[in-house]
N, C-alpha and C positions, 0 to 999 in steps of 0.2 A: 273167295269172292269172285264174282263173274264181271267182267266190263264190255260192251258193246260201243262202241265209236264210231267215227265213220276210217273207214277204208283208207286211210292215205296217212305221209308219214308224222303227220301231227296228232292224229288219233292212236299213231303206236306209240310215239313221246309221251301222250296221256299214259298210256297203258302200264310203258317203264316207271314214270313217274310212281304211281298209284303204288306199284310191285314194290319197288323204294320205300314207302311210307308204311304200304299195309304190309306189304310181306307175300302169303299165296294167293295174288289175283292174275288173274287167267282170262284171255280173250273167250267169250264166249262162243263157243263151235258153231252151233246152231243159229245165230244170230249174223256170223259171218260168212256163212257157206250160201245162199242164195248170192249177197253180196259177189262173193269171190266166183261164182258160178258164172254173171252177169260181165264178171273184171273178164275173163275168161272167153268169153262171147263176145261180146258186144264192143272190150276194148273202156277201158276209163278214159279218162282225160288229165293233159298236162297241161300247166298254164305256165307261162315265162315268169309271173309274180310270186310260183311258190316259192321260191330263197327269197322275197321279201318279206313276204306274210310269213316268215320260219317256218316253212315248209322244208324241213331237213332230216335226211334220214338219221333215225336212232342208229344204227348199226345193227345194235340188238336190244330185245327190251327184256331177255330173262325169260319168257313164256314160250316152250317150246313152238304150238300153233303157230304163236306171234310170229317167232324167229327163222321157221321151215318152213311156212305155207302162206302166212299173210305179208311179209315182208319184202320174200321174193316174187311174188303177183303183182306188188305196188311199183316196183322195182322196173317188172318186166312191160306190164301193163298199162300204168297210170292208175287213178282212184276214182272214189267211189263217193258220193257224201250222202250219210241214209238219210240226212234227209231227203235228199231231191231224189232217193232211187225209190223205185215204188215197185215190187214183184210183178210181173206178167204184162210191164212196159215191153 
């Protein structure tokens, strides 16, 4: 099973969660590389409210992607929410 969320660490909590429940679900590559392209460029955004809104890092969520390449960009960069990202902004 493939999961697409938004970029940030509440979208990897979903991700762990799901891996939890269902077993092999896996960030989808393709759906997060523009995303993480743009985290890369452009810079995400941090807000003082994310520890309100549980906005807390998973650690890990089990998904190699997740755990080597999405988590440390959120980490280093800030995020992304697809909705509001639109390609070729």
């Amino acid at each position: 099973m493939l999961f697409l969320g938004r970029l940030d660490f509440s979208g990897m909590q979903i991700l762990k969660a799901l891996r939890a429940r269902f077993g092999d679900v896996t960030a989808w590559r393709p759906g997060y590389e523009p995303m993480l392209a743009a985290l890369g460029t452009t810079g995400g955004y941090r807000d003082r409210s994310d520890e309100v809104v549980g906005q807390m890092d998973p650690g890990i969520t089990g998904c190699g992607y997740a755990d080597q390449v999405l988590l440390p960009a959120i980490r280093e960069h800030g995020r992304i929410d697809q909705e509001q990202w639109l390609p070729g902004r």
